[in-house]
C-alpha positions as a Markdown table, in Angstrom:
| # | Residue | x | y | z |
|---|---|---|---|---|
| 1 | Unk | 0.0 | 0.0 | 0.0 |
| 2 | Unk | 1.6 | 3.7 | -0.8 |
| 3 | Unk | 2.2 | 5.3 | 2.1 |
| 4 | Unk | 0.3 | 8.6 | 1.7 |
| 5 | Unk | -2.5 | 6.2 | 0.6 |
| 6 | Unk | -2.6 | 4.5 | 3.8 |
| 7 | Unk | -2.2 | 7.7 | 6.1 |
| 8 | Unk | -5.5 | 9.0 | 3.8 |
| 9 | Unk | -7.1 | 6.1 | 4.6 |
| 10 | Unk | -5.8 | 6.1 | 8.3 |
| 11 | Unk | -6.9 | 10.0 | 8.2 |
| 12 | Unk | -10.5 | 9.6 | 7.0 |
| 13 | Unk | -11.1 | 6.8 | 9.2 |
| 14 | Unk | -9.9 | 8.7 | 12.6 |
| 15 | Unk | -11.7 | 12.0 | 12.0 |
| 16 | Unk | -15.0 | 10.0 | 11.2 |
| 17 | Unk | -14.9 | 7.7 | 14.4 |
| 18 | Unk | -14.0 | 11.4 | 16.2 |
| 19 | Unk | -17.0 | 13.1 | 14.1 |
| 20 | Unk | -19.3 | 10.0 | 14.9 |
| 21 | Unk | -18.3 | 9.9 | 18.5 |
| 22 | Unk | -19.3 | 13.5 | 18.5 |
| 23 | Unk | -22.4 | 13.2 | 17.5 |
| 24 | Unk | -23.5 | 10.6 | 19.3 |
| 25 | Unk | -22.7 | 12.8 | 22.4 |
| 26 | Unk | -24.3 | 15.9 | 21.6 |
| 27 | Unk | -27.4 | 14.0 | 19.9 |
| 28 | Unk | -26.7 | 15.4 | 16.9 |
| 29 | Unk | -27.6 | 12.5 | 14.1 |
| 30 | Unk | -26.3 | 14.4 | 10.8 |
| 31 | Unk | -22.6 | 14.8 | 12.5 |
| 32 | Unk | -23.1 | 10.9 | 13.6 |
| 33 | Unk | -23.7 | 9.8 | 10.3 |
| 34 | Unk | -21.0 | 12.2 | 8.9 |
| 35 | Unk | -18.6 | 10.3 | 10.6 |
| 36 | Unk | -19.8 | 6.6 | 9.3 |
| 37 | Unk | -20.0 | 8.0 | 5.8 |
| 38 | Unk | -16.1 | 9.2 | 6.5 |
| 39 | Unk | -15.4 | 6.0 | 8.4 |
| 40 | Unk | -16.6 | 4.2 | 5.2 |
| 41 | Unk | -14.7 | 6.3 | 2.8 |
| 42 | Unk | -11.6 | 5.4 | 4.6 |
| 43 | Unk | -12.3 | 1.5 | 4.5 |
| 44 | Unk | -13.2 | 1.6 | 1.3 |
| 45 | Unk | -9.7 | 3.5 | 0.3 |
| 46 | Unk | -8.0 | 1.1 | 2.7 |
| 47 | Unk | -9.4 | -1.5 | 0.9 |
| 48 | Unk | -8.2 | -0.5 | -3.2 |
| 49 | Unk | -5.1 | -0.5 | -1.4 |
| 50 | Unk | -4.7 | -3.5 | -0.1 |
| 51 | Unk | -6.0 | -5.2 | -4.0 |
| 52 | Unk | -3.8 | -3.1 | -5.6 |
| 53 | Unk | -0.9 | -4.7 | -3.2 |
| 54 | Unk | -2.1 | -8.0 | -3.7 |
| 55 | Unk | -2.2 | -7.6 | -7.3 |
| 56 | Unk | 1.4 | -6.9 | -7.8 |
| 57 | Unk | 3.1 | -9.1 | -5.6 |
């Protein structure tokens, strides 16, 4: 996995546990599911990744 791949990946799924974590605190649903649709964004980045790795070893 490239490294600034992996640290976007590492970075998107951070601040949308924080922004979901958030939410859930102040009752705020929007900022709650902000941060799953960032969570996701991050897994699914992680994810390419990891194919693309797998695919040229």
């Amino acid at each position: 996995m490239a490294a600034d791949e992996k640290a976007q990946a590492k970075t998107e799924q951070a601040k949308g546990k924080i922004k979901e974590v958030a939410g859930r605190t102040v009752g705020n649903e929007r900022l709650t599911a902000e941060g799953r649709t960032e969570q996701a964004k991050g897994d699914a980045r992680q994810a390419k990744e990891k194919v693309k790795d797998a695919l040229t070893d």
